[in-house]
N, C-alpha and C positions, 0 to 999 in steps of 0.2 A: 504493500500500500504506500503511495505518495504522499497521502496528506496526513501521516504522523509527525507528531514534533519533534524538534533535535532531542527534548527530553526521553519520547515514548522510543525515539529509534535508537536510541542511546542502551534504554534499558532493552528491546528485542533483540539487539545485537549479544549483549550479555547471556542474555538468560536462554538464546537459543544454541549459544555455544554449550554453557552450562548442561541444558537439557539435552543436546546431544552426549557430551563426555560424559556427564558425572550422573543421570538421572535416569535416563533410556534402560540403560543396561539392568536397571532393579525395578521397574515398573510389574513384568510377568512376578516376581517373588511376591511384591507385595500385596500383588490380587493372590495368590491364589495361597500365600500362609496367610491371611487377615490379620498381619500383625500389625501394631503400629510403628513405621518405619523413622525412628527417631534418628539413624542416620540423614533421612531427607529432610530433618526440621535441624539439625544441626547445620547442615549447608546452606540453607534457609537464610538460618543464623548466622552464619559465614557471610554470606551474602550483604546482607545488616539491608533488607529488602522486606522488614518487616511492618515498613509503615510509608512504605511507594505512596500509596493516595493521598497519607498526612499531610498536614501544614509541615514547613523547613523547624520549627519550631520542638517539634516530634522525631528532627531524621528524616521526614519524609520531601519528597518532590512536589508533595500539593499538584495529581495529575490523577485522577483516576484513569485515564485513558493508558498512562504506564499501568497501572494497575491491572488493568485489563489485556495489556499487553502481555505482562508475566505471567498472568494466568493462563490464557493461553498457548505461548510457547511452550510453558509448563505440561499443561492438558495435553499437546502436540504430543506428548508421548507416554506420560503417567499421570492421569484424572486424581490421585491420592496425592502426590507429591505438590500439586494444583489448588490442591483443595486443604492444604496444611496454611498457606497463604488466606483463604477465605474465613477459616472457621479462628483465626487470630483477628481477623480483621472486620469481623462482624463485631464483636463485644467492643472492641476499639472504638469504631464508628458511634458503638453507643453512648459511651462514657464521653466520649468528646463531643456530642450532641447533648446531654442533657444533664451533663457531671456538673457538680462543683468546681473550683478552684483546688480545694482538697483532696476532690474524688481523683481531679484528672491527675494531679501531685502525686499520688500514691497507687496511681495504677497502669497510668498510661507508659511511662518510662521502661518497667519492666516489661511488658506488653511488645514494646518499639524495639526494647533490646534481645528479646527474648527469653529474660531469664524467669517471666511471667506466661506463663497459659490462659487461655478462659474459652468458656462457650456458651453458649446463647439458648436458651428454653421459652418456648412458649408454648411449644403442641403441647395436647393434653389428651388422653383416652378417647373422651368425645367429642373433642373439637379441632382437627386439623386446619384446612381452610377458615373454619369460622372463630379468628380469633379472638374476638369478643365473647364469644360463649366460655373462656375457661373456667375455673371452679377453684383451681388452686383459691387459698384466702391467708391475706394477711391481714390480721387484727390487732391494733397498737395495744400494747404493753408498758409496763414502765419504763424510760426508755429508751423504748423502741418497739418493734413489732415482733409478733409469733405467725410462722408463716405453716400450714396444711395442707394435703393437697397431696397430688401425682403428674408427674411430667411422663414423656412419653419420648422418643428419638430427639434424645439432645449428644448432637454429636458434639464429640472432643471432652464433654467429661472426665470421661474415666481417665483423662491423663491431665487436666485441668489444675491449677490452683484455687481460680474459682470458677463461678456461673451468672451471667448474668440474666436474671429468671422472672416472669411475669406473673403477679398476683393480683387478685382483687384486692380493693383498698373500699374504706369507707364503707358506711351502713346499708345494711340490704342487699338486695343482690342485684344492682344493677348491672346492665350487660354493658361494658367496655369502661367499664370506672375503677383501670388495671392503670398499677406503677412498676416500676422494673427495678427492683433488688440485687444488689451486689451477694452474693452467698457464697462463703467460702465453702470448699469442698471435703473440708477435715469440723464443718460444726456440725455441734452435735444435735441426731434427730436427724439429719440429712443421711439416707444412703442411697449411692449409683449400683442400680441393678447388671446383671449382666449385660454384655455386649452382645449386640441383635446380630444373626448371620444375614448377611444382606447380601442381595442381587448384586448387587453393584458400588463403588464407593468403600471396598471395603478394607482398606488400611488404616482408615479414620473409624474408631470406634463410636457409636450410637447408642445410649445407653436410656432407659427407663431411670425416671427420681424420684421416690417415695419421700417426702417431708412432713415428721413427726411434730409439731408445736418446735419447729428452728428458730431459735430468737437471732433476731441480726436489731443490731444498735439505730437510732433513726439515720444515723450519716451514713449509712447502706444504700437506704430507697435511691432512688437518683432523680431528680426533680420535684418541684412540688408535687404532693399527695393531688391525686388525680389529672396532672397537668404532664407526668413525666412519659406516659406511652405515648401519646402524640409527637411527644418531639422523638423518641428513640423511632417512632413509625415510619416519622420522616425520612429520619437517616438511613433506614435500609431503603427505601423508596429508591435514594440518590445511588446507592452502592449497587441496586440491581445489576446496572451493566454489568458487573462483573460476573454477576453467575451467566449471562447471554457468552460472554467471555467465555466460561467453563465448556460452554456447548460449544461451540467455534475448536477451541484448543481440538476437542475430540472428533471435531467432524473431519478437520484438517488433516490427523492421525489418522484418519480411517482410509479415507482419502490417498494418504501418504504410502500405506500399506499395499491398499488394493494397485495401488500405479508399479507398487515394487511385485509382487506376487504374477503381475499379469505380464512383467516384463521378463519374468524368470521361468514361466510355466508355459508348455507347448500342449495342444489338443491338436488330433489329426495330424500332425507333422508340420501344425504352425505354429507362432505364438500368439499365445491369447490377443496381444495388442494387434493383432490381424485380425479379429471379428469386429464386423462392425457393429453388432446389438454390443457386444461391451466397452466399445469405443461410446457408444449414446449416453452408457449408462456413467461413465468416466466424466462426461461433459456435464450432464443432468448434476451430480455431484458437485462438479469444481462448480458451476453456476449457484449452488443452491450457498455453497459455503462464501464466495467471496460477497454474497446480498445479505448472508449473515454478518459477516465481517464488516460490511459497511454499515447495515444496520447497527450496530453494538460499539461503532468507532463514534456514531454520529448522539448518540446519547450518551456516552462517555465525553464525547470533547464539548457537549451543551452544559452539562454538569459542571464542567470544567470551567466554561466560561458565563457557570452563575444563574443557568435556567433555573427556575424553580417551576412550583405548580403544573397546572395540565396538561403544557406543555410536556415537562420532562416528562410528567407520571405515562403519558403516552405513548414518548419516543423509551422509553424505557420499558413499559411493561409489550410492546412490538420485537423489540430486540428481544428479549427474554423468550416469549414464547416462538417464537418465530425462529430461533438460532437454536432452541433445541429440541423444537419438530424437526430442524433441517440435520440437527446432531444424529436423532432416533432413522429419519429416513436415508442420509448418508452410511449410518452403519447398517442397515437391515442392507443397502445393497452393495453393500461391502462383504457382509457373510454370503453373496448370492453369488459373488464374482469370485468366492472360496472357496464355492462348493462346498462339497464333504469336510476341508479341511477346515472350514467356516464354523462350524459345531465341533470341533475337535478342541480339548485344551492346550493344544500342543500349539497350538496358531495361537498369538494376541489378541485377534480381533472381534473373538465373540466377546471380549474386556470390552472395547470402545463398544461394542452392541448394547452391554448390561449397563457400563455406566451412563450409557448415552436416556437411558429408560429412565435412571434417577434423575437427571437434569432434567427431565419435562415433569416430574413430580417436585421436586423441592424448592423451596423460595420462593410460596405461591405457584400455585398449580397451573398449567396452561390454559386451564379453564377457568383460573379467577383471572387470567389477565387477560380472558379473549373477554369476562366481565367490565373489565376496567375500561380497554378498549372501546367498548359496545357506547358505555354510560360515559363515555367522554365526547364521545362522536355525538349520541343523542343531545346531551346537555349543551352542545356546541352548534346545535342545528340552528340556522337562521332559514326561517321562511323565502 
């Protein structure tokens, strides 16, 4: 792409070198032992790449479009090593969106240097999409609050220092009258259930959180009482692009694979890159991925330059869903172009199939953002 900045091509260059030497080669290990691969967050850390989108003020370039970029070159060959970048960078987002002066003193630094973990909780048993309906509850105590309740796939957990976690606040049970709580992961009445076998995603563990009466002090909550989820709302709203990103990384990988497999593989005594239905299908792909990639460059560099509102929520919730429909249908025909060896573990890329499944579920489902979508166009209809 031409129209990245000296910043975003600065860091592509980097992290593509990166992700070919040092990343590529342990992608297949870490799908397929599910461990978490704390070599790939040390290089991370090596890197000092843990607060790309921040203000300079944090270490960071104030770019999410680098952002976005590292993700994806990352994705480009292991969706886990990709996704150790997001799941530090989500809690981050929040705490600099709705923290104190205090909060962000005390949390954000180690966060930026890495010698801090966290991750991010809101699903609940019966409420995924609908994140106003949780049930978690915190009820203020002396102080501070006692927080109850069960969480559901909050990945990074189980290897966390803390959790930044969504409770009801205030009398009654109104639906979305949620603040977001700092929770350390060693207090007591808080325990991380095992780790979910997953489809997909799976070096990043995901873990269920039972919370017994957890008291966390008031200077935990993060924002004023009922005023603090709107603003953390926001701030994932703006970081979206990056999961669009996540999908892009993968599609381009699959992509990457099918172009190498068809140059190396003969049927009938030619090579595959000799049929033309798989020449279509080679095309149909690179097309679908570089309209993803423009899509998820052009709400990233809006963000950048201070979109806010329906605008962005727009050009944002498009990229997202749109970059990993084109993730799920670039790898379906990526296994097709594998044949048999497509379904086999012995191949990579029934990997970018599975993960590619996860990116059109998480971050808002493709179907709350073909919602969003819908109700932005309507609400924008002029006669």
């Amino acid at each position: 792409m031409t129209n990245l900045t000296p910043t975003a091509l600065e860091t592509q260059a980097l992290i593509r070198r990166v992700a070919r030497d040092r990343v590529a080669s342990r992608a297949d290990e870490i799908d397929k032992s599910a461990e978490y691969p704390q070599d790939m967050f040390d290089l991370l850390r090596e890197l000092g790449i843990f607060t790309l989108p921040f203000p300079a003020e944090y270490g960071g370039q104030d770019s999410l479009l680098a952002g976005c970029v590292a993700v994806e070159e990352l994705g480009r060959v292991c969706y886990n090593t990709g996704y150790l970048l997001v799941v530090q960078w989500t809690p981050f987002g929040a705490i600099m969106a709705a923290g104190t002066a205090e909060q962000r003193q005390r949390f954000l630094p180690g966060l930026a240097s890495g010698e801090l973990r966290a991750a991010f909780s809101i699903t609940e048993p019966q409420s995924g999409s609908d994140v106003a309906g949780i049930k978690t509850r915190a009820v203020k105590a002396d102080g501070g609050y006692r927080l109850n309740g069960a969480k559901i796939w909050c990945t990074n957990a189980a290897v966390s220092d803390f959790i930044v976690l969504a409770a009801k606040t205030g009398e009654g049970d109104l639906r979305g009258q949620i603040n977001f709580f700092i929770v350390p992961t060693d207090s007591p009445g808080l325990t991380i259930g095992p780790k979910e076998d997953k489809l997909g995603a799976r070096g990043v563990p995901s873990s269920p959180l039972f919370l017994e009466d957890v008291f966390l002090p008031a200077e935990n909550m993060l924002g004023p009482e009922g005023g603090g989820f709107k603003q953390v709302m926001q701030a994932l709203a703006l970081s979206r692009p990056i999961i669009a990103a996540r999908a892009v990384g993968l599609a381009q990988g699959a992509l990457d694979h099918s172009l190498r497999f068809m140059h190396e593989r003969q049927a009938f005594n030619q090579p595959l890159t000799d049929f033309q239905g798989l020449r279509w299908m080679l095309a149909d792909m690179a097309m679908g991925v570089e309209a993803a990639r423009g899509l998820t460059y052009k709400a990233a560099a809006m963000t950048d330059a201070g979109v806010r509102g329906k605008d962005l929520a727009q050009a944002a919730a498009i990229a997202k869903a749109f970059s990993s429909d084109t993730a799920m249908k670039v790898a379906t025909d990526a296994v097709q172009i594998f044949g048999a060896s497509g379904i086999s573990n012995d191949f990579p890329i029934n990997r970018y199939f599975r993960d590619a499944k996860v990116v059109q579920i998480v971050e808002g489902s493709n179907q709350i953002q073909r919602n969003i979508i819908a109700k932005n166009l309507i609400d924008g209809f002029e006669a």
